[in-house]
C-alpha positions, 0 to 999 in steps of 0.5 A: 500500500502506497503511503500517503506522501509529503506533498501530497499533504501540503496539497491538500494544505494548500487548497483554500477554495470553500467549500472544502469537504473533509471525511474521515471513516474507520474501514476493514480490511476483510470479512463482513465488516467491509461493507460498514464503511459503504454505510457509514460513507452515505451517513456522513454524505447525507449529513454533509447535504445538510450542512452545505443546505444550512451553508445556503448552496443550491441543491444542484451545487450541493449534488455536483459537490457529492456526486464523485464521493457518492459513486464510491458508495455504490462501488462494491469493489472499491471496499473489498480493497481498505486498510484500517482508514480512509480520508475522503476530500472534495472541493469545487477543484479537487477529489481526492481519497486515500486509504490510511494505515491507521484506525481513524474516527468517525469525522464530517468537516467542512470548512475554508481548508481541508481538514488534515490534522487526523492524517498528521500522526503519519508524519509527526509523533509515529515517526517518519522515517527511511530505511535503506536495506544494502547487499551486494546484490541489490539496494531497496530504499523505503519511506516508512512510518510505523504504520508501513512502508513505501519502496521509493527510487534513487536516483539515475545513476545510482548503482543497485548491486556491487556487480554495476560498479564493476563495471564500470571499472571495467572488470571482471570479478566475478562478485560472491554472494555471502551469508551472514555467517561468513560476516565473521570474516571482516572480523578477524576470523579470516580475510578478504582482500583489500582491493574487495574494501575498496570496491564496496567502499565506492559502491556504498559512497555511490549510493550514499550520494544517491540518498542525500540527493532524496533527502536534501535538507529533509532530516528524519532518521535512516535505519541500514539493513543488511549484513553486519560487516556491510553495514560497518562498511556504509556507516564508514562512508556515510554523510548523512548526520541523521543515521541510526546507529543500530541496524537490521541485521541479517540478509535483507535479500527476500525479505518482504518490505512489511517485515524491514519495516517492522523490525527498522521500527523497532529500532528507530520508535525509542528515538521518537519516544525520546524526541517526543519525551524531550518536546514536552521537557522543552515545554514545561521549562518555557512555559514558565520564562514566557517561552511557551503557551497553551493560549489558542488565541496566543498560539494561532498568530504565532503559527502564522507569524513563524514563531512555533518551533513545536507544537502538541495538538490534541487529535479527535477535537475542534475548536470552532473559531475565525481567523483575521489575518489583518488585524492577526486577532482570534475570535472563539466560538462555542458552537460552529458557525458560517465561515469558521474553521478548527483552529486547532487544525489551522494552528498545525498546518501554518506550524507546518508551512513554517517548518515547525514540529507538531505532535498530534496526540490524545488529548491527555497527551499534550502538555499543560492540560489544554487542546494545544501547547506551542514552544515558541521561538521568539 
């Protein structure tokens, strides 16, 4: 399953054309409870007719908006093949629907923007991350998340065996493939010639290269798989600053990507926990000196203005509300009204837009007992 990919979020941040539909529903992935979602699916539409009613559209407006998500529920097909979740969006320009790797609630929000806040667990505190799996016969690269993980590419030119650097050199070698249990070799248990170092060497400085031209000035964590003496061998030459320095280890060769994920997960998750641990130190020692807030009112006009280095926001929960971008002031409301937006969901796009840090968490979760709590950085 494809994961939903960073510019596809800042996508759907980006949309600002109302009115923007956004349709949160939990999905099964077999048995009988598929067709619970083609159900709950015609639930929320029949209540997002009335909303866009009490909104003042036409009735032929209203039918054109929620006619593409109408024929999913009629597609029977189409829910014989979920995950744990989907997210369903409409605008006057836009359709789009993705199935998620995680449970998500029952949710209707139809604002100026779309509501992505639920899709931020895939992103933030559940941990993006990279996994790159080296043999001598092949180099698989995945983006990941706890939840999955999606092979992507490297770029033109990098090699993806020994056998191309070869070569390229314009030998002949013939290029063994080991077990792990020869590993023992580069270990003082045998030798392997100086000129066969070399050569690995320069494959891995290739494909290192090929990883810093995906990642540029992205920074999450990189977790290696492969044989223990190949991965000494990279971590040698490797000039990413963010690389884990526990591995896979064993041979990555036919292993299946659901299972590299699952064990590189269990390598990176304590890092996360920890960088998660320490945001919420940072708060409770900033709060006191002026440096933090759980002010929605404070903190929305912060975001905006590029002054949220972190961000906890409380998933599950809206708080209703306008935004006036002229005179950078907040107005709150108890119930929803015509024109206004979550801005909680608002807080954490801008914290995004602006290269900010957001948490989405349970609401108990998040620092100072409130539905937000930003570090600032000036």
């Amino acid at each position: 399953m494809e994961l939903l990919r960073h510019g596809q979020l800042r996508e759907l941040i980006e949309q600002v054309t109302p009115p923007c539909i956004s349709i949160y529903l939990p999905t099964h992935r077999s048995g009988a409870e598929v067709r619970q979602g083609q159900i709950r699916l015609k639930n929320l539409l029949k209540k997002a007719e009335d909303q866009l009613a009490s909104d003042g559209l036409r009735q032929g407006e209203i039918k054109e908006l929620l006619e593409p998500a109408q024929s999913l529920c009629e597609n029977s097909g189409f829910w014989q093949y979920q995950s744990d979740g989907l997210a369903i969006f409409r605008s006057k320009e836009k359709f789009l629907y993705y199935r998620l790797p995680l449970h998500v609630d029952e949710l209707l929000v139809i604002t100026d923007r779309f509501h992505v806040k639920p899709l931020l667990r895939l992103f933030t505190e559940d941990g993006r991350f990279y996994l790159l799996a080296v043999s001598k016969k092949e180099v698989r690269f995945f983006q990941c998340t706890r939840f999955g993980a999606r092979e992507i590419s490297l770029p033109e030119g990098t090699p993806r065996s020994l056998t191309e650097v070869l070569a390229l050199k314009g030998t002949e070698k013939q290029v063994q493939v080991h077990t792990a249990g020869s590993a023992a070799l580069f270990h003082g248990h045998g030798s392997r010639t100086e000129e066969e170092k070399q050569d690995l060497r320069e494959f891995f400085r290739l494909v290192d290269r090929g990883v810093r031209e995906v990642l540029r000035d992205d920074h999450p964590p990189l977790v290696l798989a492969g044989v223990e003496y190949l991965l000494a061998i990279y971590r040698d030459v490797n000039t990413y600053p963010h690389l884990i320095e526990e591995g896979v280890t064993g041979t990555p060769e036919g292993r299946r990507p659901e299972e590299l994920q699952s064990k590189a997960w269990a390598v990176v998750e304590p890092h996360f926990r920890r960088a998660r641990e320490e945001a919420a130190r940072r708060f409770e020692e900033s709060i006191g000196a002026g440096k933090a807030s759980t002010d929605i009112k404070a903190v929305v006009p912060a975001a905006c203005q590029g002054r949220v280095d972190q961000l906890f926001v409380a998933v599950g929960k809206q708080v209703w509300g306008t935004w006036d971008e002229e005179q950078q002031t907040v107005e709150l409301h108890e119930e929803r009204e015509p024109g206004d937006r979550d801005l909680l969901n608002f807080a954490a796009i801008q914290t995004l837009l602006q290269g900010g840090a957001v948490y989405a968490v349970p609401e108990s979760e998040v620092p100072g007992g409130g539905l937000l709590a930003a570090v600032l950085r000036f």
